[in-house]
ZADO-1210 file (C-alpha; in nm, 4 decimals, padded with zeros to 6 digits):
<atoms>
<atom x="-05.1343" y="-02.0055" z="-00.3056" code="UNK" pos="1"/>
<atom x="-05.2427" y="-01.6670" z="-00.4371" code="UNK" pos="2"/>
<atom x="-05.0365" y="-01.5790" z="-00.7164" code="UNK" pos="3"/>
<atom x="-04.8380" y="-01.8857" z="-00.7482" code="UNK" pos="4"/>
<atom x="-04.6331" y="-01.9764" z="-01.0562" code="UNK" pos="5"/>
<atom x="-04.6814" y="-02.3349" z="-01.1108" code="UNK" pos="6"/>
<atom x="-04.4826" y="-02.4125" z="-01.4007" code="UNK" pos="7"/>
<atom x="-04.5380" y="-02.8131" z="-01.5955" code="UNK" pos="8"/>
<atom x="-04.2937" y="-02.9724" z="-01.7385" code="UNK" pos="9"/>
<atom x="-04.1457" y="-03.3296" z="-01.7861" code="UNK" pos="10"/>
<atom x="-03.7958" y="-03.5145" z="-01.6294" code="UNK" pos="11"/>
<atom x="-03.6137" y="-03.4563" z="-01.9954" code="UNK" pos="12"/>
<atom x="-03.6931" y="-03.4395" z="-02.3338" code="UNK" pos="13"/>
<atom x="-03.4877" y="-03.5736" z="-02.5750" code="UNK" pos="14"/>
<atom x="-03.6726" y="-03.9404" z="-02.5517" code="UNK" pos="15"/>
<atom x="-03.6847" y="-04.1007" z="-02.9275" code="UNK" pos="16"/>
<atom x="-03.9581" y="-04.2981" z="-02.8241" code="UNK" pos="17"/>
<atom x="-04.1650" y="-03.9765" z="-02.7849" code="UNK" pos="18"/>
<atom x="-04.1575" y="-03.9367" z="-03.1662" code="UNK" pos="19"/>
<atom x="-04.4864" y="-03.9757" z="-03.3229" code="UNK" pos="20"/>
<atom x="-04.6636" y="-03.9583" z="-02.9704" code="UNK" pos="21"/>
<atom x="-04.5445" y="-03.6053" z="-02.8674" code="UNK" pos="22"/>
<atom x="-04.2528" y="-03.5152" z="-03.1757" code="UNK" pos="23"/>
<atom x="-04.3888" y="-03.4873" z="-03.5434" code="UNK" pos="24"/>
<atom x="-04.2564" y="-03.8145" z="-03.7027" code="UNK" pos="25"/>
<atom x="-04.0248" y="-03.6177" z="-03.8889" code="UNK" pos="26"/>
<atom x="-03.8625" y="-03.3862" z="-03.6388" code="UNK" pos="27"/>
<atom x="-03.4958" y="-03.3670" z="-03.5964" code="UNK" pos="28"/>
<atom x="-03.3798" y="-03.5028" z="-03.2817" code="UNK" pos="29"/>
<atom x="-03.1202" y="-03.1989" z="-03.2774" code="UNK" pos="30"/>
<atom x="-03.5431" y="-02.9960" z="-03.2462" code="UNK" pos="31"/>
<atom x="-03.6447" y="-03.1720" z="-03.0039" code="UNK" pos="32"/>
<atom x="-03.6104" y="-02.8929" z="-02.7050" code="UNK" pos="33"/>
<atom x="-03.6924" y="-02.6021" z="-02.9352" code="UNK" pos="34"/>
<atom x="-04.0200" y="-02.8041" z="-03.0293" code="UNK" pos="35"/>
<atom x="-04.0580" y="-02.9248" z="-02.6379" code="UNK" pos="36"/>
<atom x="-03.9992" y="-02.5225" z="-02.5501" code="UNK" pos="37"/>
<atom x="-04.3461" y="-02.4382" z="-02.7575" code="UNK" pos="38"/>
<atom x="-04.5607" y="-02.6885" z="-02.5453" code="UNK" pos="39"/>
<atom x="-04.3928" y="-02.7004" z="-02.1963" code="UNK" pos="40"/>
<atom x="-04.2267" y="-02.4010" z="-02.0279" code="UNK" pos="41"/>
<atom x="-04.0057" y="-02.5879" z="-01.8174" code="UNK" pos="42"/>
<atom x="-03.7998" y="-02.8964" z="-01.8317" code="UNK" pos="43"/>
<atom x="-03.5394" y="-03.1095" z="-01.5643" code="UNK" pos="44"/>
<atom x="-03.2624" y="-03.1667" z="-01.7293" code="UNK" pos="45"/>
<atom x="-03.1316" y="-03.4681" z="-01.5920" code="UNK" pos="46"/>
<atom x="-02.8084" y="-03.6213" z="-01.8472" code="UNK" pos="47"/>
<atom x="-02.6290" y="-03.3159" z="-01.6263" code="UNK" pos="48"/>
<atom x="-02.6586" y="-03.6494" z="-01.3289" code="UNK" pos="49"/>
<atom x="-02.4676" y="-03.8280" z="-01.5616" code="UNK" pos="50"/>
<atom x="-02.2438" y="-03.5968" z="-01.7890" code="UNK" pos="51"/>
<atom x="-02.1296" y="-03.3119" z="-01.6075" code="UNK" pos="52"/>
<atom x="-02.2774" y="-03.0186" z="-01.8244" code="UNK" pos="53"/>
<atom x="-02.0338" y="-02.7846" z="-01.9818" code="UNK" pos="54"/>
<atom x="-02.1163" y="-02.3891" z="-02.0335" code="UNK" pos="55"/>
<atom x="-02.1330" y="-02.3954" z="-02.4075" code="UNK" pos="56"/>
<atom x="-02.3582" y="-02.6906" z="-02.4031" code="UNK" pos="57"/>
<atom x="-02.6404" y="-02.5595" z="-02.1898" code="UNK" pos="58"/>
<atom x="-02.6203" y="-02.2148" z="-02.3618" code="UNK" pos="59"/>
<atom x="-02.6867" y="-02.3758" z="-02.6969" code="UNK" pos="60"/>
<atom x="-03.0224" y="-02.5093" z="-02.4611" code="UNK" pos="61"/>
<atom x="-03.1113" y="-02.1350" z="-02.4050" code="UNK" pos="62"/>
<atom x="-03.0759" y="-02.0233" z="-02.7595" code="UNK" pos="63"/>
<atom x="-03.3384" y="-02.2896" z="-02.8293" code="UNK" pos="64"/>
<atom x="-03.5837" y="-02.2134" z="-02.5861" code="UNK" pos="65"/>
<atom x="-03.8115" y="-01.8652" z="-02.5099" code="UNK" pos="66"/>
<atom x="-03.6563" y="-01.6397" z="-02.2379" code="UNK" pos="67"/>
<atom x="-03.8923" y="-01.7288" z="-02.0105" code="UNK" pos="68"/>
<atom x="-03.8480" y="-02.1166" z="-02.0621" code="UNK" pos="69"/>
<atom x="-03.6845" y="-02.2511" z="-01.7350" code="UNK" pos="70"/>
<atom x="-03.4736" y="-02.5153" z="-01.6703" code="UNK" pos="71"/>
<atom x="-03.4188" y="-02.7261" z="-01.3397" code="UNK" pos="72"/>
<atom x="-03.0570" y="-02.8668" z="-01.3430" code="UNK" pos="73"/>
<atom x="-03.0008" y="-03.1546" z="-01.1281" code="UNK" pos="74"/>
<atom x="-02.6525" y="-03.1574" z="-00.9536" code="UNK" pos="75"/>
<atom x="-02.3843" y="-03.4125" z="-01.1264" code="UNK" pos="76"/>
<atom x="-02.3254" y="-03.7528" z="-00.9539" code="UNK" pos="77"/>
<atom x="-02.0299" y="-03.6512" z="-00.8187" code="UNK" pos="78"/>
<atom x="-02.1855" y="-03.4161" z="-00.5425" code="UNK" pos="79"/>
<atom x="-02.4531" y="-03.6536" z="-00.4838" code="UNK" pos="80"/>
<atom x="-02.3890" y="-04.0188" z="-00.5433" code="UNK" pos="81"/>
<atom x="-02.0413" y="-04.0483" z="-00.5709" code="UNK" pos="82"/>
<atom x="-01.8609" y="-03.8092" z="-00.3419" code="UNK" pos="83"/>
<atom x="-01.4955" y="-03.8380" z="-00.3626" code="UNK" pos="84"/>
<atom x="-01.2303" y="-03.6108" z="-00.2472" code="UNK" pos="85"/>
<atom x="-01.2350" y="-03.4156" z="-00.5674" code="UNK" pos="86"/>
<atom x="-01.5911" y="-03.3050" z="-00.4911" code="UNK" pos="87"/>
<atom x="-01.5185" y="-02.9167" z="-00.4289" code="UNK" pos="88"/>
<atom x="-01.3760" y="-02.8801" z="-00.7987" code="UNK" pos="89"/>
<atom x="-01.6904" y="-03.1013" z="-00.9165" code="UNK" pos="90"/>
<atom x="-01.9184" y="-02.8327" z="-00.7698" code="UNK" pos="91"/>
<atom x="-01.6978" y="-02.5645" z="-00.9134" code="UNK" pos="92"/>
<atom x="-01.6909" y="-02.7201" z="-01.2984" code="UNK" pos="93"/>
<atom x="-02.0721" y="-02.7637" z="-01.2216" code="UNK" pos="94"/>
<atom x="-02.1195" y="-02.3762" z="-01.0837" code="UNK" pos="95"/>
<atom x="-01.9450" y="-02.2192" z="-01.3687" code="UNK" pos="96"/>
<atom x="-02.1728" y="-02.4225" z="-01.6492" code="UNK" pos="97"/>
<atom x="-02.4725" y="-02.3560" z="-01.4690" code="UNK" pos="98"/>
<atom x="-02.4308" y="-02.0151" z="-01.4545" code="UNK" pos="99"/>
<atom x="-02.5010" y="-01.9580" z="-01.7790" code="UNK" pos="100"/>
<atom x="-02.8286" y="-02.0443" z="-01.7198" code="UNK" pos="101"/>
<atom x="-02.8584" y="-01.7870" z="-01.4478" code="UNK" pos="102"/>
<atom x="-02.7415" y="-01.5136" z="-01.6037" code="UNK" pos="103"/>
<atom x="-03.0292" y="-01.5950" z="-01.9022" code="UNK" pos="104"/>
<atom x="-03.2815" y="-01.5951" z="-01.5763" code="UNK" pos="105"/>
<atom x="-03.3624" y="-01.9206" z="-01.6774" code="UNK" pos="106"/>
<atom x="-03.2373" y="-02.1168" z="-01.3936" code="UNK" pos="107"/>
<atom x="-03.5510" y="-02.2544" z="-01.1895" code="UNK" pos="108"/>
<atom x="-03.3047" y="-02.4483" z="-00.9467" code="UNK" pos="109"/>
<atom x="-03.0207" y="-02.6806" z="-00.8874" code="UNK" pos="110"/>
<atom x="-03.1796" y="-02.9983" z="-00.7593" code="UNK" pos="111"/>
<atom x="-02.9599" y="-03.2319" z="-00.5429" code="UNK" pos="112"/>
<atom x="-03.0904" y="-03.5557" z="-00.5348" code="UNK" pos="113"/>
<atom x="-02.9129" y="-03.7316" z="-00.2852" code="UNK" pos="114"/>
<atom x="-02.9115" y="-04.1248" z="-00.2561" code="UNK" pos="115"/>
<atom x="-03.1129" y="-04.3501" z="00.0384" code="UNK" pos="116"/>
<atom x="-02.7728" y="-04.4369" z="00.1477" code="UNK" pos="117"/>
<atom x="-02.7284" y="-04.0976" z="00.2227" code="UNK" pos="118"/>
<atom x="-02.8594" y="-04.0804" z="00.5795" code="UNK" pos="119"/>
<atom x="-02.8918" y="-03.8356" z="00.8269" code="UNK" pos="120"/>
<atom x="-02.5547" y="-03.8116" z="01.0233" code="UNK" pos="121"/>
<atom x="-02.2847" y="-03.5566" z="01.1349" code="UNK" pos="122"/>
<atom x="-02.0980" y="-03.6587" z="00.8389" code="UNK" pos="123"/>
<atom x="-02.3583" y="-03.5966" z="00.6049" code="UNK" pos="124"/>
<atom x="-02.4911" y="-03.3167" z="00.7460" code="UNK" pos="125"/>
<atom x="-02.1501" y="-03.1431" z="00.7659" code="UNK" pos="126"/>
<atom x="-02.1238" y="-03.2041" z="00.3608" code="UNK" pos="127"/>
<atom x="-02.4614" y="-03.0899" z="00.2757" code="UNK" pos="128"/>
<atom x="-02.4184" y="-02.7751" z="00.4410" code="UNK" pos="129"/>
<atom x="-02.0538" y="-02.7800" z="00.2440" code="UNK" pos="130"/>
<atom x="-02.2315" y="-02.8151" z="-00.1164" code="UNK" pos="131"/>
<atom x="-02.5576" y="-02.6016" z="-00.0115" code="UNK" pos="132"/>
<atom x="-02.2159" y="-02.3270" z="00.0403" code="UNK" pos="133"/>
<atom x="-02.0204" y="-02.4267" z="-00.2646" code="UNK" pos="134"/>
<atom x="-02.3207" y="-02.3657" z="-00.4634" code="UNK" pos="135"/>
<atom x="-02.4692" y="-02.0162" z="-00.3033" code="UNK" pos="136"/>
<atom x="-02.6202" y="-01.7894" z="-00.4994" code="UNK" pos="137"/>
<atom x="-02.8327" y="-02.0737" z="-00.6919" code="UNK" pos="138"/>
<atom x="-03.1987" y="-02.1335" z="-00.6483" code="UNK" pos="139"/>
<atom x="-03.1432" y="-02.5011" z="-00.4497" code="UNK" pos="140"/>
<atom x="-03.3599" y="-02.8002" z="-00.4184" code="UNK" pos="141"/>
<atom x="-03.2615" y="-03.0962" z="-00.2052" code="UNK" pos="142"/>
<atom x="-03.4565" y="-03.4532" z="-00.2684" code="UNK" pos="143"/>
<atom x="-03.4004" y="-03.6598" z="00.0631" code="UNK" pos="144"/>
<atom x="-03.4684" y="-04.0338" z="-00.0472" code="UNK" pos="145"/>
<atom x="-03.3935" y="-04.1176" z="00.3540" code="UNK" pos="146"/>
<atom x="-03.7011" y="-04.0514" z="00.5490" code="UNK" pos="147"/>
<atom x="-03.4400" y="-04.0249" z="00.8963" code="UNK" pos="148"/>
<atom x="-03.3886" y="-03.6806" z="00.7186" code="UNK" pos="149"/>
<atom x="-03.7683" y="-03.6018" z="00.8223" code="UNK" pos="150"/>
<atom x="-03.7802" y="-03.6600" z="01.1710" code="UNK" pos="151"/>
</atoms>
């Protein structure tokens, strides 16, 4: 692993009960990332599971961080968990607030956490390869929770 950038970071930030045992007692929640951004150079943001993230939103993120501060976005639970019909405009509302953070090169990657129930069939295969397409041009990470995905 010569040359590697290993980046630390933590699954979110904005935790009250972090206050006092990683926020000054006194800190603004509304600081909490900018603070976070001095210590860590690289966060998950994971509300964008359950909110789908909006462009003006995860700017606002950027203008709080460094420009090297990176940010891993994981995919809305409507291209993961709760796949309807809809799901191609999903990924497209999803694209077009995410890149935002691409164009700031502070994108780390997209991560698609997909579900146990999520096993490894046609079906699923054939809308993987679907979102991995609706989403190109992103740095992608896929979390199988199905070890028949492995074999």
């Amino acid at each position: 692993m010569e040359n590697a950038d290993i980046r630390i970071g933590t699954c979110g930030f904005s935790y009250a009960e972090w206050r006092e045992a990683f926020y000054p007692k006194d800190l603004r929640q509304s600081e909490f990332l900018r603070f976070y951004s001095l210590v860590f150079p690289f966060v998950e943001l994971d509300f964008s599971w359950y909110t789908m993230p909006k462009a003006d939103q995860l700017l606002a993120m950027t203008e709080q961080t460094p420009p090297n501060f990176l940010f891993c976005l994981k995919a809305h639970r409507s291209l993961s968990h709760e796949i309807g019909e809809d799901w191609g405009e999903s990924a497209l509302r999803f694209s077009s607030a995410a890149r935002v953070l691409s164009e700031k090169g502070q994108l780390a990657a997209i991560l698609i956490q997909l579900p146990y129930r999520f096993s490894y069939t046609a079906e699923n295969r054939m809308y993987l390869g679907d979102l991995l397409s609706a989403l190109d041009g992103f740095p992608l990470v896929v979390e199988f929770r199905n070890e028949f995905w492995y074999q």
